[in-house]
N, C-alpha and C positions, 0 to 999 in steps of 0.2 A: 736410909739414915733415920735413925730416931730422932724423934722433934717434940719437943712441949708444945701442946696446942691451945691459943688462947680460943675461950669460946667466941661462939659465932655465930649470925643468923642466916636462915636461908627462909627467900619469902617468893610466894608462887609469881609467876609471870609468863606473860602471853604474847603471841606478835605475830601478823597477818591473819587472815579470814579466808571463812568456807573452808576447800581443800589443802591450802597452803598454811595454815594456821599451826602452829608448832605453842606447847604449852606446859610448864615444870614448875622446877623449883630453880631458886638461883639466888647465891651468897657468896660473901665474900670471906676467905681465911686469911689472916697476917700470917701465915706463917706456909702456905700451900697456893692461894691467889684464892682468883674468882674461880667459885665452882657451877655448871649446869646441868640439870640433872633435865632430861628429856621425856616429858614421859603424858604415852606413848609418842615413839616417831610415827611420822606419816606411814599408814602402811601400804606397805609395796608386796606384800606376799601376802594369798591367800591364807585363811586362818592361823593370824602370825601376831602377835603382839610383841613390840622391844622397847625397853625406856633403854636410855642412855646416860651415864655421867661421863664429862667430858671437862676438862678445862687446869688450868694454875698447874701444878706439878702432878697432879695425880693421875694414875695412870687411867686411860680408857675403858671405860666398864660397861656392859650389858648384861641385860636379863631379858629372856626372852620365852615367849609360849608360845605353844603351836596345841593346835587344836578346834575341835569344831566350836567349841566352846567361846572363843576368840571374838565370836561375830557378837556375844550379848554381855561380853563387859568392857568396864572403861580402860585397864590396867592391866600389865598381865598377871599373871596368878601364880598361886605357888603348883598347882599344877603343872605334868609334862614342861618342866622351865630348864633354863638351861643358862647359867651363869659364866660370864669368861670376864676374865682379866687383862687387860693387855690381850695376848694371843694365847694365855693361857686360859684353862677350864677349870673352873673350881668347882671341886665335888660338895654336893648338896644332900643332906640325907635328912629326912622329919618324919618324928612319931605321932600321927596321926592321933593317937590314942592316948597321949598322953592328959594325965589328970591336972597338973601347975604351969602354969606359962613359962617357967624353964623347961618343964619336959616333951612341951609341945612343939617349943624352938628348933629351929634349924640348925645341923651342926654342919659347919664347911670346912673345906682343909684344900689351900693353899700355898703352895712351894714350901711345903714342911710343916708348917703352922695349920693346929687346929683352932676354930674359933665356935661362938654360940651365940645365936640372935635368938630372940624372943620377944612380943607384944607385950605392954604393960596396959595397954588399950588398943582402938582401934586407931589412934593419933600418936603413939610413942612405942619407941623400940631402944631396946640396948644391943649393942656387937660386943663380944667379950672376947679378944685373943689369949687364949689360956696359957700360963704361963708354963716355962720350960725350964731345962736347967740352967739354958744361958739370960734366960730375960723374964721378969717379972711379968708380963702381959701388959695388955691396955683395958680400955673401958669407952666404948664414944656410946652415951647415951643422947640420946634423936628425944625432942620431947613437942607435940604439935599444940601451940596456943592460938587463943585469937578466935576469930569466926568470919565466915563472908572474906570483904577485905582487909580485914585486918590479920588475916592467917599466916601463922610464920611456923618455920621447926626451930626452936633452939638447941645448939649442939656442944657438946660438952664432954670434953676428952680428959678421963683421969690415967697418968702413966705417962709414959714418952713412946708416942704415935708412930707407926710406920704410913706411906703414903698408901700403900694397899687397905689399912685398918681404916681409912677415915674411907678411901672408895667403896671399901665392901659395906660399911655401915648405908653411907647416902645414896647409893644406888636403890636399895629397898626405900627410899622415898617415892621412887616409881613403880610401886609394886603393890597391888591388895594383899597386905598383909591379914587380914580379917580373920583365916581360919587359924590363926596363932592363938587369939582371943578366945576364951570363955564362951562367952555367946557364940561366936562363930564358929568354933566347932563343933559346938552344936547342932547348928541348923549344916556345917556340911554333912555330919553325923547321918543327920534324920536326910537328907539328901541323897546321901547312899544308898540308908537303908529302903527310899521308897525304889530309887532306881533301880535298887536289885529284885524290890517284890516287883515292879511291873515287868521285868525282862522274864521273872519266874512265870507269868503268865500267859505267853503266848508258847 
């Protein structure tokens, strides 16, 4: 069902200690309920990182990576990741090489629907469900304020929403988005290129 969405905040939160400690984002929508975004879960699988969104009408979502890499960051990545919906999979494809923060974005395609996220920093992002012949599209742009405690995402839905557009948007709150960014692709750029001179050398 399409839905007007009034905006909304989501502000991090934390609860238990040491190993039991689970830590996100978490807001509330009039028009969807409370949303939590998990990110990461406890991990339970060797070189595995998963955030979660969970919660109000919207349907279950993960992101997830797998890799050796797993062990030295906090989030998963947009590397080796693996996005599902519900029980579906949503296909995920990015131009590494891209030169504009929309051509570096990610395009997904979801039970018939293409959509296109991209970085506007290393704190904000837009989802764009591209319009079709039967439906105009939407727009939920994620925009990250605040510092320390006072850190929140404000969210902002132009268009009339499906509950998949607003999951697939806040899920990427649990996700280093980084090499979207300018500078970040950058440095994974030069990241590449040393890894491939030092493999060239032995």
């Amino acid at each position: 069902m399409h839905t007007t969405v009034t905006p909304f905040t989501l502000r991090p939160w934390r609860e238990g200690k040491g190993y039991g400690r689970r830590t996100g984002w978490r807001g509330t929508s009039a028009e969807f309920g409370e949303v939590t975004v998990e990110a990461p879960l406890r991990q339970a699988v060797p070189e595995t990182l998963v955030s979660v969104l969970r919660g109000g009408l919207l349907p279950e979502t993960s992101y997830e990576t797998r890799g050796v890499h797993t062990d030295v960051v906090r989030l998963p990545t947009l590397n080796r990741a693996t996005l599902r919906l519900g029980d579906a999979l949503v296909a995920v494809e990015r131009n590494r090489l891209g030169l504009t923060a929309r051509q570096r974005g990610l395009r997904l395609r979801y039970g018939g629907d293409a959509y296109r996220l991209w970085a506007g920093n290393r704190r904000s992002w837009t989802l764009v469900r591209e319009a079709d012949a039967e439906d105009p599209g939407v727009r939920v742009a994620v925009r990250g304020t605040g510092r320390l405690g006072g850190r929140r995402l404000e969210v902002t839905v132009t268009g009339r929403a499906l509950p998949a557009d607003l999951a697939l948007a806040l899920v990427f709150a649990g996700v280093d988005r980084a090499a979207l960014t300018r500078g970040g692709a950058v440095r994974a750029a030069l990241s590449r290129a040393t890894g491939f001179w030092a493999e060239s050398q032995y």
